[in-house]
PAKOL-909430 format. One record per residue: residue in one letter; x, z, y of N, C-alpha, C in turn. Coordinates in steps of 0.1 Angstrom, whole numbers, padded with zeros to 4 digits, always signed. Each point is the difference from the previous one (the first is absolute). Layout:
aXZYXZYXZY
...
This chain:
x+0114-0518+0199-0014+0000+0006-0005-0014+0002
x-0013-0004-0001-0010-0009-0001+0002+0003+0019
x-0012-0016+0000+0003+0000+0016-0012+0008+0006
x-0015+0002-0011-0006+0011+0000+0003+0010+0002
x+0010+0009-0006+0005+0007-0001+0004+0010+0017
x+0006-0014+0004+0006+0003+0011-0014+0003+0010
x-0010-0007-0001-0007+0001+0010-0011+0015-0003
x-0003+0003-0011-0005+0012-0007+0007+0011+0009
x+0013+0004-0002+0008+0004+0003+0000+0006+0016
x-0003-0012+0009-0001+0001+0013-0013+0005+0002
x-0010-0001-0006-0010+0008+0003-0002+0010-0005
x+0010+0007-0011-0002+0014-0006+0011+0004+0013
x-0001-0004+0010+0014+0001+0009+0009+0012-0004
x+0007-0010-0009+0017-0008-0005+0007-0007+0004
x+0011+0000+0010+0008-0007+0001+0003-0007-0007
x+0003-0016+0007+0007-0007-0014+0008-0008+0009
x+0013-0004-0012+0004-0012+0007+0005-0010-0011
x-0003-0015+0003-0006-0004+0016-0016+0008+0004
x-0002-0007+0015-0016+0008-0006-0008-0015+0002
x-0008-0001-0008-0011-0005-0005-0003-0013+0011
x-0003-0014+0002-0005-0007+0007-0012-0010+0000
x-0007-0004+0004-0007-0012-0001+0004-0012+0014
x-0003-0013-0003+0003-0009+0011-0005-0011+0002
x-0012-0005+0010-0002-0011-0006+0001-0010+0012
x-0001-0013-0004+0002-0011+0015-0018-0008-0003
x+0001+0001+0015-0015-0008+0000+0010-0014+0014
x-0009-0012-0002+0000-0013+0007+0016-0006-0009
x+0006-0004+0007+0013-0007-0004+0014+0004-0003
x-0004+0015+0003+0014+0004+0000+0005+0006-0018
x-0003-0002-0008+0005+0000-0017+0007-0012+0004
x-0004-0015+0003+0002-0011-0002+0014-0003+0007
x-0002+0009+0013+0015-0006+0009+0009+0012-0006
x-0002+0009-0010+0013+0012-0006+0003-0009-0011
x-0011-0005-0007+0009-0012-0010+0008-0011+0008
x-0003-0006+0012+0010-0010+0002+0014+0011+0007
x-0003+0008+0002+0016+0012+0009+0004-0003-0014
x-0003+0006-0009+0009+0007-0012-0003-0016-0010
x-0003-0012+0000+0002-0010-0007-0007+0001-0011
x-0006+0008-0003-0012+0000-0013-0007+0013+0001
x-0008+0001-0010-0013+0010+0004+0008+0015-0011
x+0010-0001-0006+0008+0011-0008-0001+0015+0008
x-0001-0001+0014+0001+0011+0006-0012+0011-0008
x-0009-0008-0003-0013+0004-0001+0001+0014-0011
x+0005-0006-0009+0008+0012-0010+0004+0012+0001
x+0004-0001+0016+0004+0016-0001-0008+0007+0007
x-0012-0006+0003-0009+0015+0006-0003+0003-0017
x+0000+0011+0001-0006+0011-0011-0014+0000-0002
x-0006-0001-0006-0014-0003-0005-0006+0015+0003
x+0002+0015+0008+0000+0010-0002-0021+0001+0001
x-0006-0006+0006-0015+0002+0001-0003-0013-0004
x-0013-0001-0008-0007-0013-0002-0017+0005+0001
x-0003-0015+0009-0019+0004+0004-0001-0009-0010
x-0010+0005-0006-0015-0008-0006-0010+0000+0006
x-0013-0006-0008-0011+0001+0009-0013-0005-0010
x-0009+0005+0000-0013+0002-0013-0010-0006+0007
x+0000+0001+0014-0009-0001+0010-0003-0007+0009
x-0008-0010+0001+0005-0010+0012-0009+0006+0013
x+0006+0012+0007-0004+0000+0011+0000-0004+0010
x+0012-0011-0002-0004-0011+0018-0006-0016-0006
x-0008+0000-0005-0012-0017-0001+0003-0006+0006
x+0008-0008+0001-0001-0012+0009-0005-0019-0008
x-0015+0000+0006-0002-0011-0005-0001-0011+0013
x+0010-0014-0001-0001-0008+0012-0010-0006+0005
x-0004+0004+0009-0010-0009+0011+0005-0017+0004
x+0007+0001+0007+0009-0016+0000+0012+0008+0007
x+0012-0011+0001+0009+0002+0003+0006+0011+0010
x-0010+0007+0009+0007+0007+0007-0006+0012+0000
x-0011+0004-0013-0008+0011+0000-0003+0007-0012
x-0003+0008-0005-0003+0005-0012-0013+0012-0002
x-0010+0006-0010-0005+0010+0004+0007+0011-0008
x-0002+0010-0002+0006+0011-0007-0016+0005-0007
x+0004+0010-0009-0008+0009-0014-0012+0005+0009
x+0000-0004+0013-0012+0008+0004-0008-0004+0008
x+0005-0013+0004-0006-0011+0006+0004-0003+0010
x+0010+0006+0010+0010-0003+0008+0002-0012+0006
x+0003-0008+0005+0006-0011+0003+0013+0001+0011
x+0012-0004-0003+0008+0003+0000+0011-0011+0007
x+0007-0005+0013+0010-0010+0006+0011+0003-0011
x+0004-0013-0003+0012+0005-0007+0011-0012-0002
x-0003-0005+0012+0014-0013+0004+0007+0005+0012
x+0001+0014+0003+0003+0003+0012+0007+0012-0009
x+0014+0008+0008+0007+0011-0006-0002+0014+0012
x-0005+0007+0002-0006+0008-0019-0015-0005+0004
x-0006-0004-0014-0013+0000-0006-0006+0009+0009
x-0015-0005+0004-0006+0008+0006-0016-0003-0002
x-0011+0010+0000-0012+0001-0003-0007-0008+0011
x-0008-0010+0002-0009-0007+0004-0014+0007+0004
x-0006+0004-0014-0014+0006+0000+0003-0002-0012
x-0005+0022-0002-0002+0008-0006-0015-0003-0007
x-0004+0007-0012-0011-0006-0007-0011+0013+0008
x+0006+0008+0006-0015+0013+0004+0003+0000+0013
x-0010-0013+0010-0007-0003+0009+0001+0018+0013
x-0007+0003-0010-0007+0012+0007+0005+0015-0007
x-0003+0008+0004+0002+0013-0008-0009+0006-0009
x-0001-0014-0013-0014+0004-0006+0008-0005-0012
x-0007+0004-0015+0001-0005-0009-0014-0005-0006
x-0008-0008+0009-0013-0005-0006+0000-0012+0002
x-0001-0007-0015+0003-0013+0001+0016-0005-0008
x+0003+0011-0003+0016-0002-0003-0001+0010-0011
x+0007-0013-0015+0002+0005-0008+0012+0005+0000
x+0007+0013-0003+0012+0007+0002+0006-0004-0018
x+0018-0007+0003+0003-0004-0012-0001+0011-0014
x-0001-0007-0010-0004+0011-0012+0022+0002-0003
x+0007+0009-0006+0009+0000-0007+0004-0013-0011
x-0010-0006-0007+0001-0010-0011+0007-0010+0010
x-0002-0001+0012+0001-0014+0007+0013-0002+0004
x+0010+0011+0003+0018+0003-0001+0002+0003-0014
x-0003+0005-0011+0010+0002-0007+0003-0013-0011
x+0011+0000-0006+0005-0012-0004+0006+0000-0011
x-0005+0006-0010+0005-0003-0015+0007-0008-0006
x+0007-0011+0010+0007-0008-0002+0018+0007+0006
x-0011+0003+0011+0015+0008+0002+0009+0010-0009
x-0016+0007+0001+0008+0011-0008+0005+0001-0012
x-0001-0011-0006+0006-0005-0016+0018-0001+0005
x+0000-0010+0011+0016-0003+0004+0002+0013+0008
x-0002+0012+0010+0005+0008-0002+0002+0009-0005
x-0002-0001-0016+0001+0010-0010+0011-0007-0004
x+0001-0012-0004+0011-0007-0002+0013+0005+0006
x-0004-0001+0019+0015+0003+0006+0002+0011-0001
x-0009+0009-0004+0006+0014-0001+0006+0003-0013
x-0003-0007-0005+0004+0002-0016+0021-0009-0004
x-0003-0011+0014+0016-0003-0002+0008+0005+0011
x-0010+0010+0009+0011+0004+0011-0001+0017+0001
x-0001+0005-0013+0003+0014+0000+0010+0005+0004
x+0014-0006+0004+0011+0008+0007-0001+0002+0011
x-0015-0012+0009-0005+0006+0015-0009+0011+0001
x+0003+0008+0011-0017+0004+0005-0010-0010+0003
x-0007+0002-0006-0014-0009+0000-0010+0009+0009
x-0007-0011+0008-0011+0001+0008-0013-0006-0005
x-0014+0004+0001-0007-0006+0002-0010-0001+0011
x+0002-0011+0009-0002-0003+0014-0014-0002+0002
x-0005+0002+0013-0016-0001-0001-0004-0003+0016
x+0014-0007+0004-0002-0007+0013-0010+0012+0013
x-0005-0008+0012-0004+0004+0008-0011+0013-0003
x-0001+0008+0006-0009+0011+0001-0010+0005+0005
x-0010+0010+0005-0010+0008+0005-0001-0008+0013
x+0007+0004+0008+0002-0003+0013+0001-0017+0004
x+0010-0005-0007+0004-0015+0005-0016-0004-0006
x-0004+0003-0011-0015-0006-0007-0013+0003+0009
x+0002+0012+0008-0012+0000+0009+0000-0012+0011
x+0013-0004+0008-0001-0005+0006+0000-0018-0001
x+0001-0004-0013-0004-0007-0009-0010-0006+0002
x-0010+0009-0003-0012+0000-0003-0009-0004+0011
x+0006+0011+0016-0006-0002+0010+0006-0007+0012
x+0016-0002-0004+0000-0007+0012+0011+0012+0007
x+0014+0004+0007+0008+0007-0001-0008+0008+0017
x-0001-0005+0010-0009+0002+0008-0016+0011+0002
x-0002-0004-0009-0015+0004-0008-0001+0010-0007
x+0009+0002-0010+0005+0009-0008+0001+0013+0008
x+0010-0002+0011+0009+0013+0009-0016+0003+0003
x-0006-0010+0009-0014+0005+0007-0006+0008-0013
x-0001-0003-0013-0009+0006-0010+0005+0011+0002
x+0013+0005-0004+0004+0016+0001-0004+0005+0007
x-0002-0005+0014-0002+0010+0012-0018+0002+0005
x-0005-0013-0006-0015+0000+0005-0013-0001-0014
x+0005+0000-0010-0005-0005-0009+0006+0009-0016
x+0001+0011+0004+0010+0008-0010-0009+0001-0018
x-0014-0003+0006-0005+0006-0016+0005-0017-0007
x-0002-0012+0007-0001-0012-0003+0017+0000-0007
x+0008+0004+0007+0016+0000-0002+0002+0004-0012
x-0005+0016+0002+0001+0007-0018-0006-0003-0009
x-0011-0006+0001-0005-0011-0011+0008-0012-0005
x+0002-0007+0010+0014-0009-0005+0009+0002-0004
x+0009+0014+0000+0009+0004-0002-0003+0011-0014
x-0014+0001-0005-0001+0004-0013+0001-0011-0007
x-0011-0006+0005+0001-0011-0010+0011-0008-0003
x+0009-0003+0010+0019-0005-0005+0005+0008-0009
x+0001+0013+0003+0005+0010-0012-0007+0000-0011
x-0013+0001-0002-0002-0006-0011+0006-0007-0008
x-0005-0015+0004+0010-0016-0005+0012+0007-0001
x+0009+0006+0008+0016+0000-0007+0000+0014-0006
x-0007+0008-0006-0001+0012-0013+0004-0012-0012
x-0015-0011-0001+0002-0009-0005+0011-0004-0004
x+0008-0007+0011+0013-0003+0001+0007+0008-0010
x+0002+0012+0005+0011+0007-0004+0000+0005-0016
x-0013-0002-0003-0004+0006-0016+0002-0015-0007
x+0000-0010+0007+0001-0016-0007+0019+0001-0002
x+0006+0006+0010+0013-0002-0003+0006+0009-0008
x-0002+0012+0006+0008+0010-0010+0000+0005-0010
x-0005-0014-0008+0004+0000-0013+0010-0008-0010
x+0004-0003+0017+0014-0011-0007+0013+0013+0002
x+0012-0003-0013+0012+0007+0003+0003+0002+0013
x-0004+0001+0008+0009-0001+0017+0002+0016+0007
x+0009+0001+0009+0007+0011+0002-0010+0009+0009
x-0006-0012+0010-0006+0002+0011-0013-0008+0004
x-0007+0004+0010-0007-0008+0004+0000+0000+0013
x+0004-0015+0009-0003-0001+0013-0008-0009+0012
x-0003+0007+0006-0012-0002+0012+0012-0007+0010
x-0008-0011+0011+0001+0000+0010-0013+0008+0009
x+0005+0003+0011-0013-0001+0011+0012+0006+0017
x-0006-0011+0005+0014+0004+0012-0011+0007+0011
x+0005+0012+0005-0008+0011+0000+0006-0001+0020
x+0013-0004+0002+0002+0000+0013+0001-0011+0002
x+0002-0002+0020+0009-0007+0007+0015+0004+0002
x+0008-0005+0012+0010+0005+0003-0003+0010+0008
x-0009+0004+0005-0003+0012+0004-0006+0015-0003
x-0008-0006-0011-0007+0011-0008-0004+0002-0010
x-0013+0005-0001-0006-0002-0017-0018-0007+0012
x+0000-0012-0007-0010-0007+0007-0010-0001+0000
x-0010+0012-0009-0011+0006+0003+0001+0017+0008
x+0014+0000+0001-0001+0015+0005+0007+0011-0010
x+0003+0008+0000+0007+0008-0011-0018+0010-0004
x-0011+0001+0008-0008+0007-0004-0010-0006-0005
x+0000-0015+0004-0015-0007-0011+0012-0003-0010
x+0010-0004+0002+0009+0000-0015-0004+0007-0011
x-0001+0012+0009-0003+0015-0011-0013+0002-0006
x-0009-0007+0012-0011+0000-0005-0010-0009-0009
x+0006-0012+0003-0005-0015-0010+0010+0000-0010
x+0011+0002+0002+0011-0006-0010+0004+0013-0008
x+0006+0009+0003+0008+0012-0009-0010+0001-0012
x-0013+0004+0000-0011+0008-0012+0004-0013-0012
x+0000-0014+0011-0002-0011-0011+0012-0005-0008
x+0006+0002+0007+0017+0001-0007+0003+0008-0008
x-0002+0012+0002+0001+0011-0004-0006-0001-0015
x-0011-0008-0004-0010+0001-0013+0011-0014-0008
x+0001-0006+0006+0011-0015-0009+0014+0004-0002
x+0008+0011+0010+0011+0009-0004+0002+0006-0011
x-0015+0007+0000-0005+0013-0017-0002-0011-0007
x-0005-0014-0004-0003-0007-0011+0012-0008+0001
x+0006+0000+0003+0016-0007+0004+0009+0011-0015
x-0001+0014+0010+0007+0009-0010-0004+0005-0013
x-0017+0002+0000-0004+0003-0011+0002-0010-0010
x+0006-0013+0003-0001-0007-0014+0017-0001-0003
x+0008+0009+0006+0009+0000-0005+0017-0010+0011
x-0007-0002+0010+0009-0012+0008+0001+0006+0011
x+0012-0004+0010+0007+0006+0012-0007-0011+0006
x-0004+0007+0018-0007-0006+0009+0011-0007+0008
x+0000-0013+0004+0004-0006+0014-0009-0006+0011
x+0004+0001+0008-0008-0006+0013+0007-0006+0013
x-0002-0010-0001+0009-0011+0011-0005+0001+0011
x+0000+0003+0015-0005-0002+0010+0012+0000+0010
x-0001-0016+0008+0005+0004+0010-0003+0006+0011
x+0006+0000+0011+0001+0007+0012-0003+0015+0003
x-0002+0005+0007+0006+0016+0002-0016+0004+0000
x+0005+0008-0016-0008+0012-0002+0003+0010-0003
x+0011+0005+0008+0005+0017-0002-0008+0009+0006
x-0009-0002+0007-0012+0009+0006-0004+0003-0012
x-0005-0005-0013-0006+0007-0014+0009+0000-0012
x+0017+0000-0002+0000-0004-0009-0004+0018-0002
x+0000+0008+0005+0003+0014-0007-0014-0006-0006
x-0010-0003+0001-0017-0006-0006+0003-0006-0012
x+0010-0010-0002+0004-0008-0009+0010+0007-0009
x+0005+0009+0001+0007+0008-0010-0011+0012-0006
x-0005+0002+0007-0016+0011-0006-0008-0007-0010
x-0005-0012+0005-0008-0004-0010+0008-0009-0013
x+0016+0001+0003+0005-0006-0015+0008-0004-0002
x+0001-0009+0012+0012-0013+0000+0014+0006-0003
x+0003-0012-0012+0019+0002-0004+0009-0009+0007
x-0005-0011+0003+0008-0010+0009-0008-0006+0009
x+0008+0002+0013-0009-0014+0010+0016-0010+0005
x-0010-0014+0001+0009-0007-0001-0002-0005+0011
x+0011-0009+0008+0002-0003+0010+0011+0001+0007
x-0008+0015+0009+0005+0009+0004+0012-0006+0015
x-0011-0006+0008+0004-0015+0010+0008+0010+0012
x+0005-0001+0002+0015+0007+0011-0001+0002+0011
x-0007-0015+0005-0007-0002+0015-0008+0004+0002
x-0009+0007-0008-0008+0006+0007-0006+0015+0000
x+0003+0003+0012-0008+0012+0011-0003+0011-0018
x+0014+0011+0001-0003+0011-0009+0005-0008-0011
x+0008-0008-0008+0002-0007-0009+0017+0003-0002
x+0008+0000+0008+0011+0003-0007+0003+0006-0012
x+0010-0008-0014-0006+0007-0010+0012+0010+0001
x+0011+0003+0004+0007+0015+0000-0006+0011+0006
x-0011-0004+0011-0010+0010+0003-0010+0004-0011
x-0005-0011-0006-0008+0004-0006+0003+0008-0012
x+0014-0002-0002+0007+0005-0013+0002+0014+0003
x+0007+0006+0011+0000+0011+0003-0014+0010-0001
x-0012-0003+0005-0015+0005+0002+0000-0001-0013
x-0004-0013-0013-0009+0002-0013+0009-0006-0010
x+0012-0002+0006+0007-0006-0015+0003+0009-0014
x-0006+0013+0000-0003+0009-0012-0015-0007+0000
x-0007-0001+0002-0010-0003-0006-0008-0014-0002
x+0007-0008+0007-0002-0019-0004+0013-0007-0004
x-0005-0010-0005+0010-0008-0002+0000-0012+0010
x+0011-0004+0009-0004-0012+0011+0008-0012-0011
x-0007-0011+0004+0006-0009-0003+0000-0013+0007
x+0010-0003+0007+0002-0009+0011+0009+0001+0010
x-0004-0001+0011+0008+0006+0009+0014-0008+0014
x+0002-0013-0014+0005-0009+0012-0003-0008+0008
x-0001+0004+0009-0007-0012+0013+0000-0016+0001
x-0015-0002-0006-0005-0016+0003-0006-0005+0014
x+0002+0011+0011-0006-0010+0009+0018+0005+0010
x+0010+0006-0003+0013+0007+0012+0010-0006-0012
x+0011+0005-0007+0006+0002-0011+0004-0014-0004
x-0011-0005-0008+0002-0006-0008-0002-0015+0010
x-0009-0007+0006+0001-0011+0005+0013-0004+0012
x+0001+0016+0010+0006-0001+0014+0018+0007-0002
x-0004+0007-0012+0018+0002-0001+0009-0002-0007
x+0011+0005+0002+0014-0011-0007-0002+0001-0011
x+0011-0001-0011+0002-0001-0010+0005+0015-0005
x+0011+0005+0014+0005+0009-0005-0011+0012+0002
x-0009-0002+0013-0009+0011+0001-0007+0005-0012
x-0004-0015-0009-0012+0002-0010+0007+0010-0010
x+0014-0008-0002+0007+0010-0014+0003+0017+0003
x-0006+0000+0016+0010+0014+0002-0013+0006-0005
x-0012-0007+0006-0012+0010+0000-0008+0001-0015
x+0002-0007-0007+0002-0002-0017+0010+0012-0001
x+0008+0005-0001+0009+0011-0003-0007+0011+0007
x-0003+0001+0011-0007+0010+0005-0010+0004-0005
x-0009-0010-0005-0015+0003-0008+0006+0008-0013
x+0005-0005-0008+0006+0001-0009+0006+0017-0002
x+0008+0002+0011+0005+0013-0002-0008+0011+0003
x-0010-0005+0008-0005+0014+0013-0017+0000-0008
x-0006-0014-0002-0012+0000-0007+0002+0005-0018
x+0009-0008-0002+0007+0000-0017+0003+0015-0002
x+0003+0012+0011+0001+0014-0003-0008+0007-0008
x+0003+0005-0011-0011+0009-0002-0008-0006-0011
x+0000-0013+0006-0013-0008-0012-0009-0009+0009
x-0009-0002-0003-0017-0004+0004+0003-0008+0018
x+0005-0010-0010+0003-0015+0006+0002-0015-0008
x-0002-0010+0005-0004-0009-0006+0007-0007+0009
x+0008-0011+0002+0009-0008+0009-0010-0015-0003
x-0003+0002+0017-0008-0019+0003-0002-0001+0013
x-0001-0011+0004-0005-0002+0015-0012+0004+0001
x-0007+0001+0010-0011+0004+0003-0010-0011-0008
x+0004-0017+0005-0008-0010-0008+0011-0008-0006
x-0008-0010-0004+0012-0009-0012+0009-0006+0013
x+0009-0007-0001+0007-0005+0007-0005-0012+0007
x-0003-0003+0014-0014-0006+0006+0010-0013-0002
x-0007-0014+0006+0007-0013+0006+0005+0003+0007
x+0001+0006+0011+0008-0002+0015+0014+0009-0007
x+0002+0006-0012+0011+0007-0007+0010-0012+0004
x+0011+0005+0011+0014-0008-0003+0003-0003-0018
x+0009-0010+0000+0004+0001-0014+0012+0007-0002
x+0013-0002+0007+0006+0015+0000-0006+0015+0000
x-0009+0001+0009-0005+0014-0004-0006+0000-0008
x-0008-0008-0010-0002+0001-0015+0006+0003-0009
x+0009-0008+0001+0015+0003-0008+0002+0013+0002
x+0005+0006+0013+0007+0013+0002-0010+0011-0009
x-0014-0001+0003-0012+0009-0008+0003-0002-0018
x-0001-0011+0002+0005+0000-0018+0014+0005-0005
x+0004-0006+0010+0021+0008-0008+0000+0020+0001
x-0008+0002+0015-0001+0014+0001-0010+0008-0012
x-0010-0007-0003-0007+0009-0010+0006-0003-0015
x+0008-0009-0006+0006-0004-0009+0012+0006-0006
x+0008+0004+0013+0013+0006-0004+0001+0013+0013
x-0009+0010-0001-0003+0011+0005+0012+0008+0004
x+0011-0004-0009+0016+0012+0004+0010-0009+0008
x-0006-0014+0000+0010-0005+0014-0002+0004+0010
């Protein structure tokens, strides 16, 4: 079996073993596993099992000076500070007069998508993605300002759904610009909760978000490609919502938070999604041993890996504040699964 294979597999939920992983390190920590292990060789043995592309440049970032940038929609953007955060938003008001709304020509990238035709064409033993970054939701608030936005849902509902057609729109666009490359799948971000909820509510969820989701799901499938959608924090108040209108994977799938456990969640819909994620980036992986991480790697593995329709990853790539031992233990645990 291809390493595709394997991950196909888990979403026609099929057991496999091993089962299927992705892994990534964000800040320093790749750098301090090559000085543990004395050269970067380790790197070889994660399994290439999923590869993203990208046709699309949905996050613009053009620099302002050093500590700022705007985005594709006029945005302006702090970005010497961790995490990046919005300044002022390009829609003042709850108005679209005066504001030209971006046309589709102004993300897509022909350049790209020459080289990810390429990588799909040398990395056919992976499952291939084609990624289309942030979503409906994170884009409204974008636009208006994260504050402003919430107020839009609640006081300003025709102005909201206006914005929120017109996003869907632009990413139809999206999705007809990509899915015409080889790729397995196509996936969305849009982080839909907090650690406490779903952060417009589970009922304006349903009512600004689901219809519009629901239409990029059908053009998702009708061209032939399996849906993903990455959102952190707890939104088990809808996934039964998120399995209606389509979805075959959500990714994340963050531990800490409120309705998130993924052996709960496995029990409730693991016939009918695939989770992928699952090991704790903010408990797990920074605050416990070495031995805890490998145990709980074996746990995912057997209790999520049942059956099928699991995907083995941390909830996020492996942060900075990652011990380098516990790096290590995450990579040895997903690498050699029957120790």
């Amino acid at each position: 079996m291809q390493p595709r294979d394997f991950v196909l597999e888990q979403i026609d939920h099929r057991e496999t073993r091993p089962v299927p992983f992705t892994l990534g390190f964000e800040g320093d920590v790749a750098e301090r596993v090559d000085r543990h292990y004395g050269s970067p060789d380790w790197r070889q043995r994660l399994t290439p099992y999923i590869v993203s592309v990208a046709a699309v440049e949905t996050d613009i970032r053009t620099p302002l000076d050093d500590g700022h940038h705007r985005d594709g929609y006029g945005g302006v953007w702090r970005t010497d500070r961790r995490p990046w955060h919005l300044e002022r938003p390009p829609l003042a008001r709850p108005s679209f007069d005066g504001y030209e709304f971006p046309r589709p020509e102004v993300f897509l990238r022909p350049e790209w998508k020459a080289t990810a035709l390429r990588t799909c064409e040398e990395r056919r033993e992976s499952f291939l993605i084609g990624s289309l970054g942030w979503g409906l939701f994170e884009r409204s608030w974008n636009l208006r300002g994260f504050e402003n936005a919430l107020m839009d849902a609640a006081t300003e509902p025709d102005f909201y759904a206006e914005m929120l057609d017109r996003l869907a729109d632009l990413y139809l666009a999206f999705v007809r610009y990509t899915a015409d490359l080889p790729v397995d799948a196509i996936m969305f971000g849009d982080d839909w909760g907090d650690q406490r909820g779903v952060i417009l509510g589970p009922e304006r969820w349903r009512r600004f978000l689901k219809p519009r989701w629901a239409r990029l799901y059908q053009a998702v499938h009708d061209a032939g490609k399996l849906v993903i959608t990455h959102s952190c924090g707890s939104i088990e108040a809808i996934l039964p919502d998120i399995i209606e209108i389509g979805l075959d994977v959500l990714e994340s799938v963050q531990p800490e938070a409120a309705g998130m456990n993924p052996y709960g969640l496995k029990k409730r819909w693991g016939d009918q999604l695939t989770f992928w994620g699952g090991l704790g980036s903010q408990s797990t992986i920074p605050f416990g041993t070495p031995a805890a991480i490998r145990a709980e790697v074996r746990r995912l593995c057997r209790e999520m890996g049942r059956g099928g329709g699991y995907i083995l990853a941390p909830a996020k790539g492996l942060q900075p504040e990652t011990p380098t031992e516990n790096a290590v233990a995450v990579i040895e645990a997903f690498t050699n699964q029957d120790a």
